[in-house]
DOGUSE-826170 format. One line per field, with one value per residue (C-alpha): residue number from 1; x, y, z; chain. Coordinates in nm, 3 decimals, m for minus. Example, Ala and Ser with C-alpha at 12.3 -4.5 7.8 and 13.67 -1.06 7.14 Angstrom:
# residues 2
i	[1:2]
c1	[1.230:1.367]
c2	[m0.450:m0.106]
c3	[0.780:0.714]
ch	[A:A]
This chain:
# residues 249
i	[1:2:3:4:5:6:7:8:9:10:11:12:13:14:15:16:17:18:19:20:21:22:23:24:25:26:27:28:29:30:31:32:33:34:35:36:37:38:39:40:41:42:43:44:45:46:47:48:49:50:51:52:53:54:55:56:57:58:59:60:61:62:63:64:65:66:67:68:69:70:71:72:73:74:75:76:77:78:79:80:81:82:83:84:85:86:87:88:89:90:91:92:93:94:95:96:97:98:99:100:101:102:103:104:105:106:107:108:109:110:111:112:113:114:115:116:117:118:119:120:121:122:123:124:125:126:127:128:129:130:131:132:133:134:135:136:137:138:139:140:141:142:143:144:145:146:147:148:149:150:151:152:153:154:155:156:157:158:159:160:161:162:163:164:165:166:167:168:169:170:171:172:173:174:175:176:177:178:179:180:181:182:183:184:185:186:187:188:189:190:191:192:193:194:195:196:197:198:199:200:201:202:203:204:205:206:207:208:209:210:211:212:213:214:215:216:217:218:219:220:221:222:223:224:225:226:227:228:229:230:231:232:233:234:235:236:237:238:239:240:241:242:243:244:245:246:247:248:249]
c1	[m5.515:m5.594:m5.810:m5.804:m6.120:m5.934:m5.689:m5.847:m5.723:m5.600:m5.611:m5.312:m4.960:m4.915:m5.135:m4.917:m4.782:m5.137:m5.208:m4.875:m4.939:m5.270:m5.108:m4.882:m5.125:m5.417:m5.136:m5.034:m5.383:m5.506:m5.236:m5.289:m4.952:m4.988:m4.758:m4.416:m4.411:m4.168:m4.251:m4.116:m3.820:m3.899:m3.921:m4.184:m4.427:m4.267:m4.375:m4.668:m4.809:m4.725:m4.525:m4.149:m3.917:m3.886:m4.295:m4.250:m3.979:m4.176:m4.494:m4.243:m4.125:m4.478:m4.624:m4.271:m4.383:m4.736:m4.607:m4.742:m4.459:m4.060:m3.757:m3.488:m3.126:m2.973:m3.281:m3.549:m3.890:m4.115:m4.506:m4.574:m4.820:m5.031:m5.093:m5.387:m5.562:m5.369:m5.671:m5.858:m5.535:m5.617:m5.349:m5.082:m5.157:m5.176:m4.854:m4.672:m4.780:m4.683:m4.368:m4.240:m4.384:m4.205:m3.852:m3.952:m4.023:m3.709:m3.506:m3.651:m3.627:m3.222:m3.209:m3.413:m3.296:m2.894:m2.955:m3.151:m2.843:m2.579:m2.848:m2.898:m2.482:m2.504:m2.769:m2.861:m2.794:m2.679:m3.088:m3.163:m2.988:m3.095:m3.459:m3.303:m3.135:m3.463:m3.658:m3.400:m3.419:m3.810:m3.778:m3.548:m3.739:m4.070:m3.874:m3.751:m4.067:m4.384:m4.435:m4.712:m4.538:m4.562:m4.307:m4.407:m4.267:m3.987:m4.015:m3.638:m3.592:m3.975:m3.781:m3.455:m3.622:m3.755:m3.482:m3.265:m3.414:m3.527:m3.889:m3.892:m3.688:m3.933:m4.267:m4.111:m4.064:m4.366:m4.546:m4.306:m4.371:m4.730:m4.690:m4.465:m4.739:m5.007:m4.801:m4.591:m4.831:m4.750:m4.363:m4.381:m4.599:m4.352:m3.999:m3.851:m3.584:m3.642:m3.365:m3.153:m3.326:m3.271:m2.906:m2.885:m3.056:m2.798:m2.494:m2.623:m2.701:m2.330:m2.255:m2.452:m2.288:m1.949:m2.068:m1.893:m2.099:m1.955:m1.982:m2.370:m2.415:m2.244:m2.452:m2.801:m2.715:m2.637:m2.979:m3.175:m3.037:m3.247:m3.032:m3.186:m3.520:m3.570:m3.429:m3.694:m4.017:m3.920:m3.966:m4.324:m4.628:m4.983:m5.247:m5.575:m5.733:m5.451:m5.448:m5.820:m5.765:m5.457:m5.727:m5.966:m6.209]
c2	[3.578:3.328:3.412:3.377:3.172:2.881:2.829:2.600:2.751:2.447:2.410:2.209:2.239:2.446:2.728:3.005:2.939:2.891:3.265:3.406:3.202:3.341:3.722:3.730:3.595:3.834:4.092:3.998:4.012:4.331:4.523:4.307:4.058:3.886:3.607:3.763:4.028:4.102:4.016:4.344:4.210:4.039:4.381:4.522:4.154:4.216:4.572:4.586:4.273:4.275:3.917:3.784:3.698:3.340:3.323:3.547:3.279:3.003:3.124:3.183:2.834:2.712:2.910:2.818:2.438:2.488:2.683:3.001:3.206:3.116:3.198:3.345:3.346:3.668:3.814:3.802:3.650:3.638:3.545:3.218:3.122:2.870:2.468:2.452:2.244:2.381:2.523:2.143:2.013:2.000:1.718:1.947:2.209:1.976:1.827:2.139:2.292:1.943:1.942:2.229:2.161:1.802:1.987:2.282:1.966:1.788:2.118:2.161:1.761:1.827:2.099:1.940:1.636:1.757:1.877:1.580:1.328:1.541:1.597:1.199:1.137:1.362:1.197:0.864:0.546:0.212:0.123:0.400:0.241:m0.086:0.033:0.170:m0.160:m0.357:m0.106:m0.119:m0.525:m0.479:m0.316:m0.528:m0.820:m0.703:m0.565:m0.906:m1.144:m0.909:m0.824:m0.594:m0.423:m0.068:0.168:0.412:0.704:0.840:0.585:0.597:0.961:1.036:0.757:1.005:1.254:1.097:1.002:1.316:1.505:1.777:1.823:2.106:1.910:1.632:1.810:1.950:1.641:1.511:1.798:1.704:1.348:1.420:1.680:1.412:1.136:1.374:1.514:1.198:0.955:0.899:0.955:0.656:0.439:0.469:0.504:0.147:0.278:0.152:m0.111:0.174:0.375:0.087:0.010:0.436:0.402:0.080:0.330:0.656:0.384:0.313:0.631:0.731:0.433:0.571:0.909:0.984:1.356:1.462:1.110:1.096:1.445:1.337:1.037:1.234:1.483:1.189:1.020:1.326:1.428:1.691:1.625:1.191:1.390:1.555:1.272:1.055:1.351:1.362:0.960:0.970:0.932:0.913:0.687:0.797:0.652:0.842:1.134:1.198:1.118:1.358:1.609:1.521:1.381]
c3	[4.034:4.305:4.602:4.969:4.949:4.801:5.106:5.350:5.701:5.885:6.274:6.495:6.545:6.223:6.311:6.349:5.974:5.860:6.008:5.831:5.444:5.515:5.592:5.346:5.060:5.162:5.106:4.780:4.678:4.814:4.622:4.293:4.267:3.953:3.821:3.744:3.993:4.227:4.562:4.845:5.075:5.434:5.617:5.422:5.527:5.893:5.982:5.720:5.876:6.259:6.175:6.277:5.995:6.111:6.018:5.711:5.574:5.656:5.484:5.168:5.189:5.203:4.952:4.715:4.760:4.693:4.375:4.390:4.398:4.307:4.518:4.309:4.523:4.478:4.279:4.500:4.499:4.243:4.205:3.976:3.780:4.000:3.902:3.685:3.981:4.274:4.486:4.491:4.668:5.019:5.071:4.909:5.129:5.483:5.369:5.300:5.655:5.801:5.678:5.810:6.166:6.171:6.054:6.333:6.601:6.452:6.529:6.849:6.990:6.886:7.170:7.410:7.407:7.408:7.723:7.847:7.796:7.997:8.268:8.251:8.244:8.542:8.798:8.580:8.810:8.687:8.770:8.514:8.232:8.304:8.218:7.939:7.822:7.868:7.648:7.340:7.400:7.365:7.069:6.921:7.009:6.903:6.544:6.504:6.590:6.506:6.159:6.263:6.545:6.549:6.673:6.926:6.894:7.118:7.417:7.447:7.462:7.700:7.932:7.896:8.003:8.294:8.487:8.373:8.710:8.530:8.528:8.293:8.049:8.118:8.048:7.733:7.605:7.693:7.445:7.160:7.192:7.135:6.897:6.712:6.777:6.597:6.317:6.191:6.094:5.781:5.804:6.070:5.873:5.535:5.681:5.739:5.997:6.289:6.377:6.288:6.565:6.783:6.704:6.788:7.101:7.194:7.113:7.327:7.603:7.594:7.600:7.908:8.077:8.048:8.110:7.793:7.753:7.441:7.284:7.419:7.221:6.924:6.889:6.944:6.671:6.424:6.546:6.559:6.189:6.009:5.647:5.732:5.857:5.521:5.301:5.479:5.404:5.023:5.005:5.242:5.135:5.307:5.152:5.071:5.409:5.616:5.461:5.502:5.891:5.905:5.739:6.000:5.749]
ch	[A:A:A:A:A:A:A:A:A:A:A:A:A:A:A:A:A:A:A:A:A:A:A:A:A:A:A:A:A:A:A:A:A:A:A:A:A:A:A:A:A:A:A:A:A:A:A:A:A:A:A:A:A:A:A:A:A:A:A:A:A:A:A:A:A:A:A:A:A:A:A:A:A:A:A:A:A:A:A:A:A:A:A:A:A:A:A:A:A:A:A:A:A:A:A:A:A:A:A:A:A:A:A:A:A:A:A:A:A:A:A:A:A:A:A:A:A:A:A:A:A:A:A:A:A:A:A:A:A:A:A:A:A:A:A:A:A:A:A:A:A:A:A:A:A:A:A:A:A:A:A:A:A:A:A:A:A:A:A:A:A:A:A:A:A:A:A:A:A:A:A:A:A:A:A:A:A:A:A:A:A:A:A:A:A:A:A:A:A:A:A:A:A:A:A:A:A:A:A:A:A:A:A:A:A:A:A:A:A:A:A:A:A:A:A:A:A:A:A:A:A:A:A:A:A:A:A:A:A:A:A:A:A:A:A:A:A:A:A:A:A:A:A:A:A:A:A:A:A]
């Protein structure tokens, strides 16, 4: 049986499912889970261990991609036999944490930033997309002439929320820009998407310019696409050098 010792406990945006992998393992160790045992359902984690479902199903998915236990639809859930060399993966376990707090941010940006755009079609001026314009034709530019340029991370949408008039929308996005910033590293530095971004950003402009609200939304749920999100995190991949600096190494 593996043992709580092995887990490194991780600090960051993926605390709080640290905690509950950490809950639910030291559970299934206390009353001896072997491989091949039934795991109890969700309610038995959530009022044995003080946790919400959303954090019981998210230590589940964790602990599923990290191969200790297997999810069985319609059967239940069921603890596996772990990788021989499991415990001295300290990547595998950042990356599975990570990966669920870039599809939570992903989830929440969709949200946020829905609102954002009808606040902006609402009280943006013509001045507003202007600045707007001239940061897509930076991009574009700097895509087009700089082989080393790097993309900064949701320029665009922090200007959105700027001029949307909104300052609670505004210092939300502020946090998931830099929660983005310190959790997608690697996904920026491997996904080659970025004139796509850009040609995105070009067609929500046009949007906002015809105050077109339910064309604006339409657009930000095809650019902020959890189904692209995830097809992008299965093709990642950190290298050596950023991995250790993602693991604070």
């Amino acid at each position: 049986m593996f043992a709580m010792s092995d887990v490194r406990q991780l600090g960051g945006p993926g605390r709080l499912t640290d905690r509950a992998v950490a809950e639910v393992r030291r559970y299934m160790e206390v009353n001896g889970f072997e491989a091949g045992h039934k795991l109890p359902p969700e309610r038995v984690f959530i009022e044995q261990l003080g946790i919400s479902r959303s954090s019981v199903r998210e230590a589940m998915r964790v602990l599923s991609t990290l191969g200790l236990i297997e999810i069985r639809h319609g059967d239940g859930t069921y603890v596996s036999q772990p990788p021989d060399n499991w415990m001295h993966s300290e990547v595998r376990w950042f990356d599975a944490g990570e990966e669920h707090g870039l599809r939570n941010l992903v989830e929440t940006r969709l949200g946020i930033e829905l609102a954002i755009v009808a606040a902006v079609i609402r009280r943006g001026t013509l001045e507003d997309f202007d600045r707007l314009e001239e940061i897509i034709d930076s991009h574009e530019a700097a895509l087009r002439d700089d082989v080393d340029y790097e993309w900064e991370p949701l320029t665009f949408e922090l200007a959105l929320a700027e001029m949307c008039g909104n300052s609670w929308l505004f210092e939300i996005e502020v946090e998931l820009q830099e929660a983005w910033r310190s959790l997608s590293g690697g996904l920026r530095a491997s996904v080659g998407r970025h004139s796509e971004w850009n040609s995105e950003h070009r067609a929500i402009l046009a949007s906002l310019r015809s105050r077109n609200t339910a064309q604006a939304q339409r657009l930000v749920m095809s650019h902020v696409n959890i189904e692209r999100f995830e097809e992008d995190m299965s093709h990642r991949g950190h290298s050596g050098a950023t991995r250790q600096a993602l693991l604070g190494q």
